[in-house]
C-alpha positions as a LaTeX table, in Angstrom:
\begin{tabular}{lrrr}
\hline
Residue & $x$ (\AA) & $y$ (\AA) & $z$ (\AA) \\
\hline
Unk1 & $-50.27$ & 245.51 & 167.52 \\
Unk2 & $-51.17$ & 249.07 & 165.97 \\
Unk3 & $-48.94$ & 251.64 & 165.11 \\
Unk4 & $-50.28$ & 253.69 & 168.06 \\
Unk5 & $-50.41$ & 251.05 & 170.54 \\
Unk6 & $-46.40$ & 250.34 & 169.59 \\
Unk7 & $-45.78$ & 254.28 & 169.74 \\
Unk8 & $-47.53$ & 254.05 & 173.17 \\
Unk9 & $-44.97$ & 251.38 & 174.17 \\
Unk10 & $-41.87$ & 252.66 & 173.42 \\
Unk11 & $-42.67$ & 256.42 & 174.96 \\
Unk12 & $-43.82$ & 254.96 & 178.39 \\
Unk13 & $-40.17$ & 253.36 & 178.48 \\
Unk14 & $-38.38$ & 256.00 & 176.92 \\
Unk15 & $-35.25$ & 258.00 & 178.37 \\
Unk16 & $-33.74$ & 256.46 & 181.78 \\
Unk17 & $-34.38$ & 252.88 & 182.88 \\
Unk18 & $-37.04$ & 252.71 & 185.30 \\
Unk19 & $-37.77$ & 250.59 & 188.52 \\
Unk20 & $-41.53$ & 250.69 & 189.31 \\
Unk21 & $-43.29$ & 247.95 & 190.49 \\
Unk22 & $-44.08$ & 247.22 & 186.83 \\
Unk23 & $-40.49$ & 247.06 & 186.05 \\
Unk24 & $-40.11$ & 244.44 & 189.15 \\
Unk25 & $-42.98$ & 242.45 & 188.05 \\
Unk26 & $-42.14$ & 242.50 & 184.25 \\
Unk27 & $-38.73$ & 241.19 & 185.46 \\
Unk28 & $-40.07$ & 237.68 & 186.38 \\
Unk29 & $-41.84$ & 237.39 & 183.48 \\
Unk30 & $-39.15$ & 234.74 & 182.27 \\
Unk31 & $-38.92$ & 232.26 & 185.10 \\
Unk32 & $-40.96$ & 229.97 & 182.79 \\
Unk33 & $-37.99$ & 229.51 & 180.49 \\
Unk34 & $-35.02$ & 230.22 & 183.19 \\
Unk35 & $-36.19$ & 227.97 & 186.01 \\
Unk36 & $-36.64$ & 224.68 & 184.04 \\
Unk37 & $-33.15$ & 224.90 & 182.48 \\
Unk38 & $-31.38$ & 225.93 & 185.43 \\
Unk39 & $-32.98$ & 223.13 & 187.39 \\
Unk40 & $-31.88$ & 220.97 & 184.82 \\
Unk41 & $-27.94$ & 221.69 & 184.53 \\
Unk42 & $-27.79$ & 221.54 & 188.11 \\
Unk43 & $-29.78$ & 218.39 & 188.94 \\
Unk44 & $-28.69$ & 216.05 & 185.60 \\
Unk45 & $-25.46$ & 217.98 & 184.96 \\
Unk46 & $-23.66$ & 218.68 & 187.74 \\
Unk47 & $-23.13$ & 222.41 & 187.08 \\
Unk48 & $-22.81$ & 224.14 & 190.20 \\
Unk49 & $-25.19$ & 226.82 & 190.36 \\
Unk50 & $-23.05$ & 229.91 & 191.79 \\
Unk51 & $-20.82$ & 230.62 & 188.67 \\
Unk52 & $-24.10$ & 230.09 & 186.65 \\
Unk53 & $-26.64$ & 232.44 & 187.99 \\
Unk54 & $-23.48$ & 234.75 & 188.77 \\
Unk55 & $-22.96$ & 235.29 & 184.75 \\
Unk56 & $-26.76$ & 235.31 & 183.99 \\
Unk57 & $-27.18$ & 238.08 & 186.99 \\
Unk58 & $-24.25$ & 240.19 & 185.52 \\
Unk59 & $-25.01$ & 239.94 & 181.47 \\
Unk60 & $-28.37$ & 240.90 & 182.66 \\
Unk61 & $-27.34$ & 243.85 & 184.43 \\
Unk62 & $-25.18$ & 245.05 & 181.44 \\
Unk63 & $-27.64$ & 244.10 & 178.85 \\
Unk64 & $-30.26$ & 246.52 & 180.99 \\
Unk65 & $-27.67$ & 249.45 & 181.16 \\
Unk66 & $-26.68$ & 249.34 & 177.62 \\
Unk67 & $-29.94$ & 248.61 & 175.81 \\
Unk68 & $-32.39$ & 250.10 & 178.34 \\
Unk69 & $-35.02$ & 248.01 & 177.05 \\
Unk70 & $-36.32$ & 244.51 & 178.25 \\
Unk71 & $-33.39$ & 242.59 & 177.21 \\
Unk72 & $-33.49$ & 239.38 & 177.66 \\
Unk73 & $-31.07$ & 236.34 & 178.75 \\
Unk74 & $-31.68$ & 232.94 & 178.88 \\
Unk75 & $-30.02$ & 229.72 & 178.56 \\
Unk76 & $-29.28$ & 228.15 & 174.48 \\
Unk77 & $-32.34$ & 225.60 & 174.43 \\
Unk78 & $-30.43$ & 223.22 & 172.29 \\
Unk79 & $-27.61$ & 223.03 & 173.72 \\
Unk80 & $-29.29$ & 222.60 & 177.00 \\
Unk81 & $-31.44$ & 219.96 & 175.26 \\
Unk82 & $-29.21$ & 218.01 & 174.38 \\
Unk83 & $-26.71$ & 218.43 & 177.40 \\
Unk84 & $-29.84$ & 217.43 & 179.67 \\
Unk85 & $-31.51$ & 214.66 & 178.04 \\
Unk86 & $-27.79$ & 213.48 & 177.16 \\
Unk87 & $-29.36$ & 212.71 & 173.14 \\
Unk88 & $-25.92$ & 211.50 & 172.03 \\
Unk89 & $-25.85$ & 207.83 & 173.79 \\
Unk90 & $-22.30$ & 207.48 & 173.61 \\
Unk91 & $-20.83$ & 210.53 & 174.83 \\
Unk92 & $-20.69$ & 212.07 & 178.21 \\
Unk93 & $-21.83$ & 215.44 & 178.55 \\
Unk94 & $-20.05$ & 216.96 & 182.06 \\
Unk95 & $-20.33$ & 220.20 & 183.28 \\
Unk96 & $-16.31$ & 221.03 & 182.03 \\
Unk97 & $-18.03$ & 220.35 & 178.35 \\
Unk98 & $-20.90$ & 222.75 & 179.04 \\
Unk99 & $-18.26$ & 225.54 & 180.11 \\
Unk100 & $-16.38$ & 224.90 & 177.13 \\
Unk101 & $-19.38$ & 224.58 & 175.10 \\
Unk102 & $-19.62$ & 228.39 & 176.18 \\
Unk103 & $-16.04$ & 229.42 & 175.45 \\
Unk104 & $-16.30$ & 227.77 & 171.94 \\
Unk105 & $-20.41$ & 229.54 & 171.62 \\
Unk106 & $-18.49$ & 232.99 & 172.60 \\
Unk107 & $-15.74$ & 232.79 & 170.18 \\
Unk108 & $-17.79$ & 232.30 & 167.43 \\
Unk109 & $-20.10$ & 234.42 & 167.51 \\
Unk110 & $-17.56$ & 237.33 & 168.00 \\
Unk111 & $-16.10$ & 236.15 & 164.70 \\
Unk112 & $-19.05$ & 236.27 & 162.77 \\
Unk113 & $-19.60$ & 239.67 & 164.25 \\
Unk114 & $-16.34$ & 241.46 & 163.69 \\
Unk115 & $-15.93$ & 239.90 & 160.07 \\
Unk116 & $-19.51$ & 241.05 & 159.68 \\
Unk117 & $-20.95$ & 237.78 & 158.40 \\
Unk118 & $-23.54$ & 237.96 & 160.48 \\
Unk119 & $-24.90$ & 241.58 & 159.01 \\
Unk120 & $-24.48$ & 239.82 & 155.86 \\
Unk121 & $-26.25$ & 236.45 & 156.56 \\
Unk122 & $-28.99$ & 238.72 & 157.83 \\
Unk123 & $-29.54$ & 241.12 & 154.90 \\
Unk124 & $-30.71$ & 237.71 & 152.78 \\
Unk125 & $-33.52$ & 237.12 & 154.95 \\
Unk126 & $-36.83$ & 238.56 & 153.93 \\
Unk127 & $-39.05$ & 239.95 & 156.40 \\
Unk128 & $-42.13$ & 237.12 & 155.65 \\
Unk129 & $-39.35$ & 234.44 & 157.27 \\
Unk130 & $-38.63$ & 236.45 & 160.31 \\
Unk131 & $-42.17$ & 237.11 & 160.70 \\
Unk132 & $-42.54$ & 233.08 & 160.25 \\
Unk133 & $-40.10$ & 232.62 & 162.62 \\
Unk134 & $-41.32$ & 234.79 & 165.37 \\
Unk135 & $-45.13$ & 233.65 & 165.27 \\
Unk136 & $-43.81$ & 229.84 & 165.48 \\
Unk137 & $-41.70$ & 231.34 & 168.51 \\
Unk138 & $-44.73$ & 232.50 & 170.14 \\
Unk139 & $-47.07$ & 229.21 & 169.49 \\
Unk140 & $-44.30$ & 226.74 & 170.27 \\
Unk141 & $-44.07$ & 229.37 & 173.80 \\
Unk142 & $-47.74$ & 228.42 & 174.23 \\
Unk143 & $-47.61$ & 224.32 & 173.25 \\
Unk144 & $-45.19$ & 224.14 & 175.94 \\
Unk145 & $-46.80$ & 226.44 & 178.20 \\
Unk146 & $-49.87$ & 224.25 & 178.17 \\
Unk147 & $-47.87$ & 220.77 & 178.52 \\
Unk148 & $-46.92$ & 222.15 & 181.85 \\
Unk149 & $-50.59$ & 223.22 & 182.60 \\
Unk150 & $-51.92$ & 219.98 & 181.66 \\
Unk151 & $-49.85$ & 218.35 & 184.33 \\
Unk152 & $-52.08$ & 219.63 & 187.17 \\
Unk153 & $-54.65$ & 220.91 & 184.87 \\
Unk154 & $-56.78$ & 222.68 & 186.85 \\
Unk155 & $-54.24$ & 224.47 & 188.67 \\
Unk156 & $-52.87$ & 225.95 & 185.54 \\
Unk157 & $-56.61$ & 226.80 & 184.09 \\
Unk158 & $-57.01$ & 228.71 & 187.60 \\
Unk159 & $-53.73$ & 230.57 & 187.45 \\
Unk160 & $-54.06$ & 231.18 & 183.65 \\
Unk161 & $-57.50$ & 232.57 & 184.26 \\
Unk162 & $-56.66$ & 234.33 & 187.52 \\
Unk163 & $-53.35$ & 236.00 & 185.35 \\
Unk164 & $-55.64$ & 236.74 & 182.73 \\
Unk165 & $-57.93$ & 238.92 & 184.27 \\
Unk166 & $-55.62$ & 240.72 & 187.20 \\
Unk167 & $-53.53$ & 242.00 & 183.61 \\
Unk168 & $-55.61$ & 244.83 & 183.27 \\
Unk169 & $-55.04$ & 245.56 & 186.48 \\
Unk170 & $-51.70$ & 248.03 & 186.98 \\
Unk171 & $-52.21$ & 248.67 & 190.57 \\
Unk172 & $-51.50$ & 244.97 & 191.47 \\
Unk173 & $-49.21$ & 244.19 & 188.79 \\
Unk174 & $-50.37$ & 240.36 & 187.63 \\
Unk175 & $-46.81$ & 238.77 & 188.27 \\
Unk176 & $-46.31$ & 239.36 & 191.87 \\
Unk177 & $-50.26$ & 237.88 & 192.34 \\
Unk178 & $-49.06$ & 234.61 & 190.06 \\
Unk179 & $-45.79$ & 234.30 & 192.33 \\
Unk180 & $-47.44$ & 234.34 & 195.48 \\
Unk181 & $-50.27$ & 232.56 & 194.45 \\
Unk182 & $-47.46$ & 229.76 & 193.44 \\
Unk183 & $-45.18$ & 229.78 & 196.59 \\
Unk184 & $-48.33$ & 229.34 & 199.08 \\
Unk185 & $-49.49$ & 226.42 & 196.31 \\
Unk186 & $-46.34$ & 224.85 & 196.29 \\
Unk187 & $-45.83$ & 225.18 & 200.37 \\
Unk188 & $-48.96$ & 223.86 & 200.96 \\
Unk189 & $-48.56$ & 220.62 & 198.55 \\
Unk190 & $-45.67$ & 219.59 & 199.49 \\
Unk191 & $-45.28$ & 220.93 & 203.31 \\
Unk192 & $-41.75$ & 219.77 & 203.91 \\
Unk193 & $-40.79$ & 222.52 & 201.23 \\
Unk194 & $-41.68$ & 225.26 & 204.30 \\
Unk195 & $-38.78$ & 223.26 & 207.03 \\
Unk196 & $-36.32$ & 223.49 & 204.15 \\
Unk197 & $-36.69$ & 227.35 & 203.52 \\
Unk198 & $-36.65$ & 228.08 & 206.78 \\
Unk199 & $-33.55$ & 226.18 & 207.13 \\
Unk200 & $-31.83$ & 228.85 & 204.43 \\
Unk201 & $-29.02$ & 230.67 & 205.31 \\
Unk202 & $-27.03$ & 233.30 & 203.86 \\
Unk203 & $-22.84$ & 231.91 & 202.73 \\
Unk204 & $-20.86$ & 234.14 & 200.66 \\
Unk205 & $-18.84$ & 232.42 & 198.11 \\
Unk206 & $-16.96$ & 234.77 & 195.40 \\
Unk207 & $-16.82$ & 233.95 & 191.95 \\
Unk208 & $-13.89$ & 231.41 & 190.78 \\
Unk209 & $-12.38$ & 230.30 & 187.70 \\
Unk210 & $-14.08$ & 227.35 & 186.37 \\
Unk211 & $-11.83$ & 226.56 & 182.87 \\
Unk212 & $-8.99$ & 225.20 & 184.97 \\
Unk213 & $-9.56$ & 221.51 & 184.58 \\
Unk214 & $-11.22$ & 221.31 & 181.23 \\
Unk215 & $-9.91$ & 218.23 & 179.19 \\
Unk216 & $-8.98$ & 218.25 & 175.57 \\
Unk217 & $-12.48$ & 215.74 & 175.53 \\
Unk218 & $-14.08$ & 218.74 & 177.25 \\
Unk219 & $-13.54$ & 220.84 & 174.39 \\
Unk220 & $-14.31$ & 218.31 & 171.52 \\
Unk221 & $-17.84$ & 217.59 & 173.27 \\
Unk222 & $-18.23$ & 220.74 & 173.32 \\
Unk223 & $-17.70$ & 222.09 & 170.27 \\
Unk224 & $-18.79$ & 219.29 & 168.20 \\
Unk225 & $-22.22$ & 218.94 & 169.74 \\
Unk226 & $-22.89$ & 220.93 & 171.80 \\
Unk227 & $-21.54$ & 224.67 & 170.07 \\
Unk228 & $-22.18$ & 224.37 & 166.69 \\
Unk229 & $-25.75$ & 222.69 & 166.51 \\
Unk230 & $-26.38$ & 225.59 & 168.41 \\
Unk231 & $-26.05$ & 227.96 & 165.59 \\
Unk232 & $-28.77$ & 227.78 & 163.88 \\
Unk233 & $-30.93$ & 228.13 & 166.17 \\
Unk234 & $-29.50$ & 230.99 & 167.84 \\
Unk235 & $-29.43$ & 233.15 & 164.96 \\
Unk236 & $-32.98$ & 232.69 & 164.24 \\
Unk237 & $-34.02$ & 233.24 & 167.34 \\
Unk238 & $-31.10$ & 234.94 & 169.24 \\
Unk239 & $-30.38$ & 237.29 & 166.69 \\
Unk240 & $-32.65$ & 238.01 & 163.66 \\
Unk241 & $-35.55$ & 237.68 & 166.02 \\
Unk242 & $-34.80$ & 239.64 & 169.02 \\
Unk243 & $-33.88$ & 242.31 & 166.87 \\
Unk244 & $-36.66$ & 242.79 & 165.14 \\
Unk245 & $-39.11$ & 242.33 & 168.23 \\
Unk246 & $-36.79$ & 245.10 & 170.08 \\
Unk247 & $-36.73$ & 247.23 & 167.42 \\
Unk248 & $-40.49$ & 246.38 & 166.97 \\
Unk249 & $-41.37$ & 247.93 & 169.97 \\
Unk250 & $-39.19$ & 250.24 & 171.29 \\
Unk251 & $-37.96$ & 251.95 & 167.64 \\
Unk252 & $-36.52$ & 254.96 & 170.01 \\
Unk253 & $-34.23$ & 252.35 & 171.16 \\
Unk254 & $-32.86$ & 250.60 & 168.15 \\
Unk255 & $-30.55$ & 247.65 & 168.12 \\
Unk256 & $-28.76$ & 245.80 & 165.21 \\
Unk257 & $-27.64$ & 242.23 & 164.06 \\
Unk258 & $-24.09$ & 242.95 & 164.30 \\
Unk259 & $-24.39$ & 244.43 & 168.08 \\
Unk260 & $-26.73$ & 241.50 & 169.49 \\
Unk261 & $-23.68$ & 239.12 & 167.98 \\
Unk262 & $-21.30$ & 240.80 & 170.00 \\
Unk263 & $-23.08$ & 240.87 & 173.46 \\
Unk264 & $-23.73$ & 237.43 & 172.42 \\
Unk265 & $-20.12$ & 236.40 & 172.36 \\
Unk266 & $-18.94$ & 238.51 & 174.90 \\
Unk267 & $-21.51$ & 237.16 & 177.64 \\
Unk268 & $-20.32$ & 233.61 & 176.82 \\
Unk269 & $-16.61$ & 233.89 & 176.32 \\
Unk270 & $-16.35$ & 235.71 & 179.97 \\
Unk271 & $-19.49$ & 234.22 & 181.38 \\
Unk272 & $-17.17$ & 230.82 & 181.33 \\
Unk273 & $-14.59$ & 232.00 & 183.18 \\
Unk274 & $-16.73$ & 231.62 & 186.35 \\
Unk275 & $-18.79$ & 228.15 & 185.06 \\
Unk276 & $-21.72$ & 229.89 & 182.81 \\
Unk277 & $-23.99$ & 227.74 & 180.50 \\
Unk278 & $-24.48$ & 229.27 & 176.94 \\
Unk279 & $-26.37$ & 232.14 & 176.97 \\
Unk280 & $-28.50$ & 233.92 & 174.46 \\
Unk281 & $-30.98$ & 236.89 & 173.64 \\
Unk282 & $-34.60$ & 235.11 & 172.92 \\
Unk283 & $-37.46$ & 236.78 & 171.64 \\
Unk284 & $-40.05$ & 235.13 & 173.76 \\
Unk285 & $-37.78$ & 236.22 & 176.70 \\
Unk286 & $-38.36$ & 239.96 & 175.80 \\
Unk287 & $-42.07$ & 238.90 & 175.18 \\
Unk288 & $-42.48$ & 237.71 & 178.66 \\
Unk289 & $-40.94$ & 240.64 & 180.13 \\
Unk290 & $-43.26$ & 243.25 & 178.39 \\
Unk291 & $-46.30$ & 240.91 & 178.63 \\
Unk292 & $-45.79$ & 241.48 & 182.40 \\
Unk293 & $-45.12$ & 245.14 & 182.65 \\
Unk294 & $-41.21$ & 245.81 & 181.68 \\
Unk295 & $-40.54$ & 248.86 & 179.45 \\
Unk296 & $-37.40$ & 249.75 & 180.40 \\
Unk297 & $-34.03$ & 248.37 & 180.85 \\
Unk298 & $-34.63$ & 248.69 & 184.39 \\
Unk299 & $-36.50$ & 245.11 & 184.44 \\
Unk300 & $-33.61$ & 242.95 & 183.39 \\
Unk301 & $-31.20$ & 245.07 & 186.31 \\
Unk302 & $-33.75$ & 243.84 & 188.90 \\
Unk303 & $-33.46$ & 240.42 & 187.35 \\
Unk304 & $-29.96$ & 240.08 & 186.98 \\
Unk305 & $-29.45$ & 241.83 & 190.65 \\
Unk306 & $-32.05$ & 239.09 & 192.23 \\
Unk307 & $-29.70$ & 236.60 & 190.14 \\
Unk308 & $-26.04$ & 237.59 & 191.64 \\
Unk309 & $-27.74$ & 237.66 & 195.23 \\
Unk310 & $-28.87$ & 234.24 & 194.92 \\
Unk311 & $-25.23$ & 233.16 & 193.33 \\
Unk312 & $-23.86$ & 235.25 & 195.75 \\
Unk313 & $-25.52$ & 234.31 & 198.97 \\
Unk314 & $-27.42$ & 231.43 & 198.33 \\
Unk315 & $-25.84$ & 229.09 & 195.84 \\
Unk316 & $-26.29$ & 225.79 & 197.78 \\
Unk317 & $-29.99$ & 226.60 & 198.60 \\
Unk318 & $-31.37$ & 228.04 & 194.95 \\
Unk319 & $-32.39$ & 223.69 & 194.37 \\
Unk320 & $-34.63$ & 224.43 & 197.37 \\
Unk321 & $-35.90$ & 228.04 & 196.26 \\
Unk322 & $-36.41$ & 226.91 & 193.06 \\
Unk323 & $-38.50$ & 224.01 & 194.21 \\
Unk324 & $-41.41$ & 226.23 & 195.60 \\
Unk325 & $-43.09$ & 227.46 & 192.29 \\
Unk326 & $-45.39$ & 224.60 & 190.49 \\
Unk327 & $-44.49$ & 223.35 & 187.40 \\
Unk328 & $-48.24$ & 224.65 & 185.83 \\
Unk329 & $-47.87$ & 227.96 & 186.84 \\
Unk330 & $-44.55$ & 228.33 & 184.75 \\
Unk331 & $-46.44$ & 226.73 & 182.31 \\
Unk332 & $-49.16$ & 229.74 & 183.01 \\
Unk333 & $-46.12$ & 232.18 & 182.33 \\
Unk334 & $-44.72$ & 230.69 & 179.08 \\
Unk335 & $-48.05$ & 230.64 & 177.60 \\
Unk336 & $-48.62$ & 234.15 & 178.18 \\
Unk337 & $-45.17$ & 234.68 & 176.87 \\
Unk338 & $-45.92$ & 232.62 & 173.45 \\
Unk339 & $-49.06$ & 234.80 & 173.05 \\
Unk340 & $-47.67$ & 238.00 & 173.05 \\
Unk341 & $-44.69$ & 236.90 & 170.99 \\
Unk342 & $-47.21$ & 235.26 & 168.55 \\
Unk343 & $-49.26$ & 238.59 & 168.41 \\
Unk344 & $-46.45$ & 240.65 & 167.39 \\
Unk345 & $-46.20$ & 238.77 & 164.25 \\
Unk346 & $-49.74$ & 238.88 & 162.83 \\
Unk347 & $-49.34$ & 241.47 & 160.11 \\
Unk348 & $-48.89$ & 239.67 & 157.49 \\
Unk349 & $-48.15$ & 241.23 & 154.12 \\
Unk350 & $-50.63$ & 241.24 & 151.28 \\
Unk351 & $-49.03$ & 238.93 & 148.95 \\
Unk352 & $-50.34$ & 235.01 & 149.25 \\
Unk353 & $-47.07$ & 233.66 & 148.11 \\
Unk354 & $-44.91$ & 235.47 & 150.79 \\
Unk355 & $-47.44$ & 234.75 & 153.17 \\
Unk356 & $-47.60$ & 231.25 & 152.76 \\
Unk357 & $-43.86$ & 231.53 & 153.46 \\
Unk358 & $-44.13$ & 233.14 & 156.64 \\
Unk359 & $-47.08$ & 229.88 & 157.44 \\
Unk360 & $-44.50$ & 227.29 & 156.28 \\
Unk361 & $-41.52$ & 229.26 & 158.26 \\
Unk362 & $-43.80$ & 229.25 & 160.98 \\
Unk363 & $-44.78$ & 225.56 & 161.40 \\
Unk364 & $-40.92$ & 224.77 & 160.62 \\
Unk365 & $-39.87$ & 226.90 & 163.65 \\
Unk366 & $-42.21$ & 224.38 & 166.18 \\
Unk367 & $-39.91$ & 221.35 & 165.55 \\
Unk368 & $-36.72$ & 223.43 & 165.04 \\
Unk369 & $-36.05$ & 227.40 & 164.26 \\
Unk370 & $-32.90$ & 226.48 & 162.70 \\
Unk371 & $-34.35$ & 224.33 & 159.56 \\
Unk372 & $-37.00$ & 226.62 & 159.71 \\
Unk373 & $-34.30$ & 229.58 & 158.68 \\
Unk374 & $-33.21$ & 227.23 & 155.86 \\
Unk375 & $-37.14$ & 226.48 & 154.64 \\
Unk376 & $-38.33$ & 229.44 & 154.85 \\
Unk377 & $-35.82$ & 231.20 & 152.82 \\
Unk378 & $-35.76$ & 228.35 & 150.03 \\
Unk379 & $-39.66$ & 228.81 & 150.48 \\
Unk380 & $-39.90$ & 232.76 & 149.95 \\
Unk381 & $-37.37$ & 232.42 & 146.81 \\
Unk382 & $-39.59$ & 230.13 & 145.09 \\
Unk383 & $-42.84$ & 232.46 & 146.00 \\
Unk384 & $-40.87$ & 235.54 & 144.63 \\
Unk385 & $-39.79$ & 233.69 & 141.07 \\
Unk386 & $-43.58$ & 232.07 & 140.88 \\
Unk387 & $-42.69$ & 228.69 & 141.31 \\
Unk388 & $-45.41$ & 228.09 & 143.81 \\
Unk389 & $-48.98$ & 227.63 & 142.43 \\
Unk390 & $-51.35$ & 228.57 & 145.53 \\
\hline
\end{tabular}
């Protein structure tokens, strides 16, 4: 992206948060990450889906009215991971460990924050390995995106192609085509979907404390692995990441390490109270939201005020609503999402040594952002002090 074309960006968002239709469609442009995690927790986990999309609705809101950009937040990957496919055979992930999982995730990151550790964890990282990480961000966006389009292949290649070609299109913003394009699709495959919407009714239920009958087993699965293999990951991506692709393209609206931290830990310490999952700030959320039309703030209010409606109102039905929307076409969204992470991070500099340490970085951050912190900065050290013959 040119210096113009990022200029261009961050004046057609600047001043008050906005909510156009682009803003509305640019808000959805995460479902391909949200909707497969939430499904998840509540159909291998247990967690009950109110208090969840309750704290994601809210921290959304916030995060829109303080950073009036797209700012993003989405479940921790890992931690969902590993809570989901249950990796660690002999223990028993519940939904009491994921809340304190998020307690624990909170806490921590508020004390690297304050202390201002994480300012000065960030200050060693050279921009080739933050470049590395972002661009393996955006392809590992895409791999997955086209897993899920490879499982009805042909529906994905017509909704990729379809998205594709209605984005230069502003009048019919591309999202809201790709959503309804999805819901008929999925109503017409699998009919019996249509009786079971129909059948959805409005029931208030107000939020309620959900750290009541956490166990002192709760709270050692929780930290021990679910929190804390967390880390890594979450500054790469959470942190470092998201600050650099904010401040990337919206520079009149500047964020920094230390204040991501915080919103970090605050979001999860009181997001638990009422039975959140760990939450973070991705890049490739932010990426999805401007690849569909979000330039303000404005896009992650809509979100988060869709979000507390559902948890609201609709709790026991969101397994149903959820169900409508193919598995391909999310796949359609994260790829989109992967490429315009990916293309934010394609000026490399002119040195071959740091640029082979943003490539290294970069293939490090498909298997695992988290080693590929720890790579790329042993990587770029031994570029700068000419260790590396390339």
């Amino acid at each position: 992206m040119s210096e113009s074309e990022r200029g261009t960006l961050a004046a057609s968002g600047a001043g008050a948060n906005r909510f156009d239709r682009m803003e509305w469609a640019g808000a959805f442009g995460d479902l391909g990450t949200l909707i497969p995690f939430v499904v998840a927790y509540i159909g291998v986990i247990g967690v009950d889906p109110h208090g969840m999309l309750f704290a994601f609705g809210v921290a959304g809101i916030v995060c829109g009215l303080v950073y009036r950009t797209p700012f993003p937040v989405q479940p921790m990957k890992a931690i969902g991971a590993v809570a989901t496919t249950q990796a660690a055979q002999t223990i028993v992930i519940t939904a009491n460990a994921v809340y304190a999982a998020s307690v624990v995730t909170g806490l921590l990151w508020l004390v690297l924050a304050f202390s201002g550790a994480v300012q000065r964890i960030c200050r060693l990282v050279g921009a080739p390995v933050v470049t590395g990480i972002v661009l393996g961000l955006g392809l590992g966006f895409m791999l997955q995106g086209a897993r899920l389009m490879s499982q009805d292949w042909w529906l994905g290649g017509l909704g990729l192609a379809g998205t594709l070609f209605m984005l230069s299109f502003r009048a019919l913003p591309a999202m809201f085509v790709l959503l309804a394009f999805g819901a008929a699709w999925g109503v017409m495959r699998e009919p019996q979907i249509l009786d079971a919407l129909v059948a959805v009714s409005a029931n208030w239920r107000p939020p309620t404390f959900a750290l009541d009958a956490l166990t002192w087993n709760d709270w050692m699965v929780g930290a021990l692995f679910l929190a804390l293999p967390q880390l890594p990951l979450t500054l790469g991506n959470a942190v470092i990441a998201i600050t650099d692709e904010n401040n990337r393209l919206f520079p009149d609206r500047p964020v920094s390490e230390r204040r991501v931290a915080q919103s970090t830990g605050w979001m999860n310490l009181l997001g638990a109270t009422v039975g959140a999952v760990p939450m973070c700030h991705g890049a490739g959320g932010m990426a999805g939201h401007v690849r569909f039309g979000a330039r303000t703030g404005g896009a992650s209010i809509i979100l988060g005020t869709v979000l507390v409606v559902l948890a609201l109102f609709f709790a026991d039905s969101v397994e149903t609503l959820l169900r409508v929307f193919p598995p391909a076409l999310l796949g359609v969204i994260l790829f989109l999402t992967g490429a315009q992470l990916a293309l934010g991070a394609c000026d490399f500099g002119d040195d071959k040594g740091e640029r082979f340490a943003t490539v290294v970085t970069a293939g490090c951050a498909l298997w695992n952002v988290g080693l590929a912190f720890v790579v790329g900065l042993a990587v770029l050290a031994m570029a700068r002090r000419g260790w590396l013959r390339l």
